[in-house]
Structures are given as structure tokens and as C-alpha cells.
N, C-alpha and C positions, 0 to 999 in steps of 0.2 A: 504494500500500500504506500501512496505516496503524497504525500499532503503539502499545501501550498501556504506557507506562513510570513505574513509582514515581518520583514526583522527591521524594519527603517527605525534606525534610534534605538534597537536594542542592543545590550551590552553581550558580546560572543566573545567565551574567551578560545582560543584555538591551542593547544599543549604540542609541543614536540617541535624540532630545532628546527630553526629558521628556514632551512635549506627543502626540510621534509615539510614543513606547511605552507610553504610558501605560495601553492596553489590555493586551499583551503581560506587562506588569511584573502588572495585576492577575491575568491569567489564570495566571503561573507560581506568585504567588502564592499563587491560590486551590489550589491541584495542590500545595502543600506545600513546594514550594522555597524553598530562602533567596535571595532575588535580590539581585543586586548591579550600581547602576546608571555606564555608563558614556555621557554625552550628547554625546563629541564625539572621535575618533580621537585628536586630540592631549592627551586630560584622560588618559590612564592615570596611575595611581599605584600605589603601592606595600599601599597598603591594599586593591588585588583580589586575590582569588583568583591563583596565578599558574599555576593551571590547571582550571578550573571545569569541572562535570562537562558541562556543555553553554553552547553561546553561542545567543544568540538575537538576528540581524540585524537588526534593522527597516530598511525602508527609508526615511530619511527624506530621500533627498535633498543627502544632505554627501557629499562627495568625500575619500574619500582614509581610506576603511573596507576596502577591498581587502588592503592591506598587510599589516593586525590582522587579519582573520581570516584572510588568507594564513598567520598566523602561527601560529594556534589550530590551525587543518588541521592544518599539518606538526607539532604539537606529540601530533594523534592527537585532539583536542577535536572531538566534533560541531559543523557550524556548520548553526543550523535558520534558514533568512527567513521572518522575521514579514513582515503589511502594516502601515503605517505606519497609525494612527490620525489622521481629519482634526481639523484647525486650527480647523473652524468648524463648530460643531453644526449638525446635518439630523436630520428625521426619515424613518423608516419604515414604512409600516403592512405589516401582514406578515400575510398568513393561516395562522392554524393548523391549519386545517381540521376534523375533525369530532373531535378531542381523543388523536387517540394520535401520538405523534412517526412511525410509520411512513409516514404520512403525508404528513411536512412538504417540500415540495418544498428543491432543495439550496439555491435562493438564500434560503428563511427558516433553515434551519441556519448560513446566513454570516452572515446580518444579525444574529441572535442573537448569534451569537460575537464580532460586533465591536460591541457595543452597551455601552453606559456606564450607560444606564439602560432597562428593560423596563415600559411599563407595560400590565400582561394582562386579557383576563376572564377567566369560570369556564368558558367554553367551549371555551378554549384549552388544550394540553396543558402547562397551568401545573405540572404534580407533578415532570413530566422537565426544567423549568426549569435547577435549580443542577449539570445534567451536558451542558448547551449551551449556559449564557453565568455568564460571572463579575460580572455588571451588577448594577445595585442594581435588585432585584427590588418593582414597587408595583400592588398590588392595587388594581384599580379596577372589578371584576368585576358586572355586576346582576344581581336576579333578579326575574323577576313580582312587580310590587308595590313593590318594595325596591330602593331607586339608593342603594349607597353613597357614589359620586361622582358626580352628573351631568356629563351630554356636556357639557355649556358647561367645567364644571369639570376633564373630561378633559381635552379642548382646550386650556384653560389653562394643564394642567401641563406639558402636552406641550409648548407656545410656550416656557414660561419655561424649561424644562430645556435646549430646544435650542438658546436664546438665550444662553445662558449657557455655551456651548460645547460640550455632551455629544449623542455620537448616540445620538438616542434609536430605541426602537423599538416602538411597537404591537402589541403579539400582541392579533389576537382570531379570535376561533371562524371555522371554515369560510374564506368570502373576503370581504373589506374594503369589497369593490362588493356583495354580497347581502344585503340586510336588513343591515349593517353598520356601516351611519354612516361609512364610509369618504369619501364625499362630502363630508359637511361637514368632518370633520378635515381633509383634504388641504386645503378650502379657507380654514380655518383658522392654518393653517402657510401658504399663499399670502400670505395679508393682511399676514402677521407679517416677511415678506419670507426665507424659512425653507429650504431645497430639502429638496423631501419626494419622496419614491421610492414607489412600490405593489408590492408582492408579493404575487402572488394566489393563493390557497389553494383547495384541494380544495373545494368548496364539498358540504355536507352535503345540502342536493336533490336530489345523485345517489351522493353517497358511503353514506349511511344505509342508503338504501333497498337499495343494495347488498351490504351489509355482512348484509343477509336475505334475500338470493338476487332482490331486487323489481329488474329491468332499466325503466327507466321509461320506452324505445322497447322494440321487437318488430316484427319483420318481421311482415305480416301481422296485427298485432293494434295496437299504437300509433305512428304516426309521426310525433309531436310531444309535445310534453310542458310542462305550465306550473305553474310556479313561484309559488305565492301567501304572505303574510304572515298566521302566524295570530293578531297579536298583538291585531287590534280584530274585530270582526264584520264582515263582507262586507253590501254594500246590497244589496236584490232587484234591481238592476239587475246586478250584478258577477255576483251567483249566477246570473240568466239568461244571460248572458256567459259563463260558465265551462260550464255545461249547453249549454249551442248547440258549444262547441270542438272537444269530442270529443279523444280521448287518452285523457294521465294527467295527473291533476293530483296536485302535492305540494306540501301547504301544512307551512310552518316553525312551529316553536313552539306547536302550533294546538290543545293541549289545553282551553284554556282556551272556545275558542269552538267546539269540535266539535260541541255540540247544535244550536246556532244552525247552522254549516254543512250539516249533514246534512239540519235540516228544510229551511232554503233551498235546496239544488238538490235535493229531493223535489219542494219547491211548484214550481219553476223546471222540472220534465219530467223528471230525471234517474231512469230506476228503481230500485225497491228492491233491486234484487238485484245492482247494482252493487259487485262488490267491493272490496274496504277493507282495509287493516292500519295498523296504529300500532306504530311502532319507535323504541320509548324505551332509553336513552342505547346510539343506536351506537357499536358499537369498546369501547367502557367495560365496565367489570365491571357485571354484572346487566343487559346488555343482552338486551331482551325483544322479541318481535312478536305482537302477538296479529291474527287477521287474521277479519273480519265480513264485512258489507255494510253497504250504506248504509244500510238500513233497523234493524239490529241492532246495528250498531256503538254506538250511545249507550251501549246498556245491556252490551255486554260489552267497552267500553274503562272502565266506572266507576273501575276503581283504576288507572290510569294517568296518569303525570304526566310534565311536561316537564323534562328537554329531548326533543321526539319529534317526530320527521317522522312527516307521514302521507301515504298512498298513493291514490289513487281512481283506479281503473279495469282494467282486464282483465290487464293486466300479470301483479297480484295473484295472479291463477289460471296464471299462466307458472308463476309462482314456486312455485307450490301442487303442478303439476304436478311440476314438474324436483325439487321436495323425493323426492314419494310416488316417482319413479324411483330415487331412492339410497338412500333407505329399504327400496325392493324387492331392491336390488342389494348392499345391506350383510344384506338377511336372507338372498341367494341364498350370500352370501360365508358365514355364520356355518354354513347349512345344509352346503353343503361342508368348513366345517371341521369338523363333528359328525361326517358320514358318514367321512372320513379318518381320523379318532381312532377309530372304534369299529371 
């Protein structure tokens, strides 16, 4: 169970050395408490609280913290245990997955929480940030065209903050292994002699597309499904590769090169009548689907832009399907409430 308590102006004292609460003391801080810090069972003095509205344990490892909160108990004091924060910075790349925290698996809600510093993209649910970690929050987000920080430079900041003692943590879009550059950061933080963790995130390939009724298996219709990058053009060898599969295919990012795709697995055998949708910003507000074929799709995705997964194959028509059924069954529902009321 988890309860939600005003600490603003309440007095938390936080126990255990500076280093190991360090988190603890920001997070009570952030929540409005006055904290008041105690690093060692035998440092009491006369200057604490001599009954604080809450104690907050960390564990770090000293003996002989039993006694003192034995004492707080019986005195009626909540006693809450924190985890101790580590001695020696690590990094974690962490998926966010396709941007709403509903999302976030529970080990990226831990890693957040005990993180000293966050550095995010724009694909990540950066907005629910400052009500999942009290960390120094650093934008290092890109977009088509525009690297406000490049990957060497992430990297970099990433080494130097963890070297320096702070766990850091990587928030990016989706998961860290897909189209994500997770690979070289981790190996990055390896070189730096660093222990770097992965947490793997909802990955948007199949969240997206779900998030518009699109399943990208189907019994009977697709039992495989492949994953492409839309960030450069595909070669007429890829496109004849991709056209010979069969499935679904769903490429990332891929507005930018969608005319180029469509002609190439036209020229590569695939038919026109193959159907298509583009699902721009799933989970997000003003998420859209518009859904063609491959033949038509050029000219009625024109005003769409990324961030948008797209769909290619029969799937498509699942979804088109199971849509026109609840649309049937929400007009069969409205019809019966018309005829009751009259």
C-alpha cells in the first residue's frame, strides 16, 4: 500500500552518513520537509527535533541504529527505511518506452527514484519527470536535423557525472537496444571502467501500433513481424528483402523517407493494395492514425510528421475490421438506448 502524505513544513529527520542518504535527504527535501540530518547513532544532539514528524532509516551499514529508532517507535514517530545510496557512481540506461509513464516498467520507476542525475530525450516521458525523481534533471533530447548534444557528447557527460560519484540514469524513448544507441553508451561507461545496468523499455514497434488497435502478429494472417529504421533510405537490395518476408513490417521514425519506401517495395513486387497506416505521437495528446495502402499512402500521409511508426501489411485490415465491429456495437448500444427512452 502506498499513501500520499503532505510533508511541507514537516520536520524528517533522515539517519545514516551523508554519502548513503544523500538521495533520501534530496527526495524529502524536494516533498517540502525541513530535514534534519543525523550521520551516525552516537552524533545525537540536542539541536534535533526531539520528536520529528517522521524518521527516515537508510540503511547504510553502521550498527547500532536499532536502539534510536527502537526509540522513535515507542515515542509513536513513524520509522520509514530508505535504500542506502551507492559510494561509487554507475550508470543506467533505462527505457521509457513510447512516452506516457503508464508504461514504465517498475525497475525504470526505481532507477528514476534513486538517480542523482537524469539525462533524457524528447521521446521519453520527460513532462512526469519532477513526480519520479528529485535528480538534476539534463536535456539532451534530438530531433531530425537538430542534435542539441551529440552521442559522443552524451557519453561524455554521462562518464564524467558517474565518475564523479553520482548514479546516473539515461531515460530514452521506447528500449535502449532498439534504434537507441544503447550499445554504444553501455560500451562507453565499459571503457570508463563504470558498472552500467540496462533496463529495457516497452519498445514502440509494438506499443504504437497498438495503442491503434494495429496487433502486428495475427493468427492466420501474420506470423512474424520486422522491425526497420526509418531514419536513412533502405537500398533496392533491403526493399527486395523486406518484399520476399512477408508479415508486417514497422519501420521507426520513417516519415521522412516514406516516399522513397513505398516506391521501393512497389518496384521490389510488393502490391499496391497492400495496406498501411501511420501512427503519429502514440499515447501522446493529438495522437493520430491515418491508414492507406501502399500505393496511396504518399499522398494521404502529406501532413504527417514524426515521431510515427508505420505499419505495412494485413494486420492493418485486423484493425480496420475489429474498429467497424464496435462502431457497429456502440451504434447497436445508442439504438437501444433511443428505443428505451421513447
Amino acid at each position: 500500500m502506498q499513501l500520499d502524505i503532505d510533508l511541507t513544513g514537516r520536520d524528517v529527520l533522515v539517519t545514516g552518513t551523508d554519502t548513503a542518504g544523500r538521495q533520501a535527504v534530496r527526495r524529502f527535501e524536494a516533498a517540502g520537509a525541513v530535514v534534519h540530518r543525523l550521520a551516525a547513532p552516537q552524533a545525537v544532539d540536542a539541536a534535533l527535533p526531539a520528536k520529528p514528524f517522521l524518521v527516515a532509516a537508510v540503511d547504510d551499514g553502521q550498527p547500532g541504529w536499532e536502539p534510536l529508532l527502537a526509540g522513535y517507535r515507542a515515542a509513536g514517530v513513524p520509522v520509514a527505511a530508505e535504500p542506502a545510496a551507492g559510494a561509487r557512481g554507475r550508470v543506467t540506461l533505462v527505457g521509457g518506452g513510447p512516452g506516457t509513464t503508464d508504461l514504465l516498467t517498475v525497475a525504470a520507476v526505481t532507477a528514476l527514484r534513486d538517480a542523482d542525475v537524469v539525462f533524457y530525450d524528447r521521446l521519453a516521458p520527460y513532462q512526469e519527470l519532477p513526480s519520479l525523481t528529485s535528480a538534476i534533471l539534463v536535456d539532451v533530447g534530438k530531433k531530425p536535423g537538430h542534435h542539441k548534444v551529440g552521442q559522443s557528447d552524451i557519453e561524455k557527460l554521462m562518464v564524467e557525472s558517474a565518475l564523479a560519484g553520482n548514479n546516473v540514469v539515461r531515460l530514452k524513448g521506447g528500449d535502449p537496444y532498439v534504434f537507441g544507441r544503447g550499445g554504444e553508451e553501455v560500451a562507453a561507461c565499459v571503457a570508463a571502467g563504470l558498472e552500467v545496468q540496462v533496463v529495457s523499455g516497452v519498445t514502440s514497434a509494438i506499443s504504437v501500433p497498438a495503442a491503434a488497435g494495429i496487433p502486428v502478429t495475427h493468427r492466420n494472417v501474420s506470423h512474424m513481424f520486422t522491425v526497420v529504421s526509418g531514419h536513412a533510405p533502405l537500398t533496392d537490395k533491403e526493399h527486395h528483402h523486406l518484399a520476399g518476408l512477408g508479415g508486417t513490417i514497422v519501420v521507426l521514425m520513417g516519415i521522412g523517407t516514406l516516399h522513397h519506401l513505398a516506391a521501393g517495395l512497389r518496384r521490389a513486387g510488393m502490391r499496391a493494395d497492400m495496406p498501411m497506416a501511420v501512427v503519429e505521437r502514440g499515447y501522446r495528446p493529438g495522437q493520430r492514425t491515418t491508414i492507406a495502402n501502399l500505393g496511396t499512402i504518399a499522398a494521404a500521409a502529406a501532413g504527417c510528421s514524426n515521431p510515427a511508426v508505420l505499419v505495412i501489411g494485413e494486420v492493418v485490415r485486423v484493425a480496420e475490421a475489429n474498429r467497424g465491429h464496435a462502431e457497429a456495437a456502440a451504434d447497436l448500444d445508442r439504438l437501444a438506448a433511443s428505443l428505451l427512452g421513447s
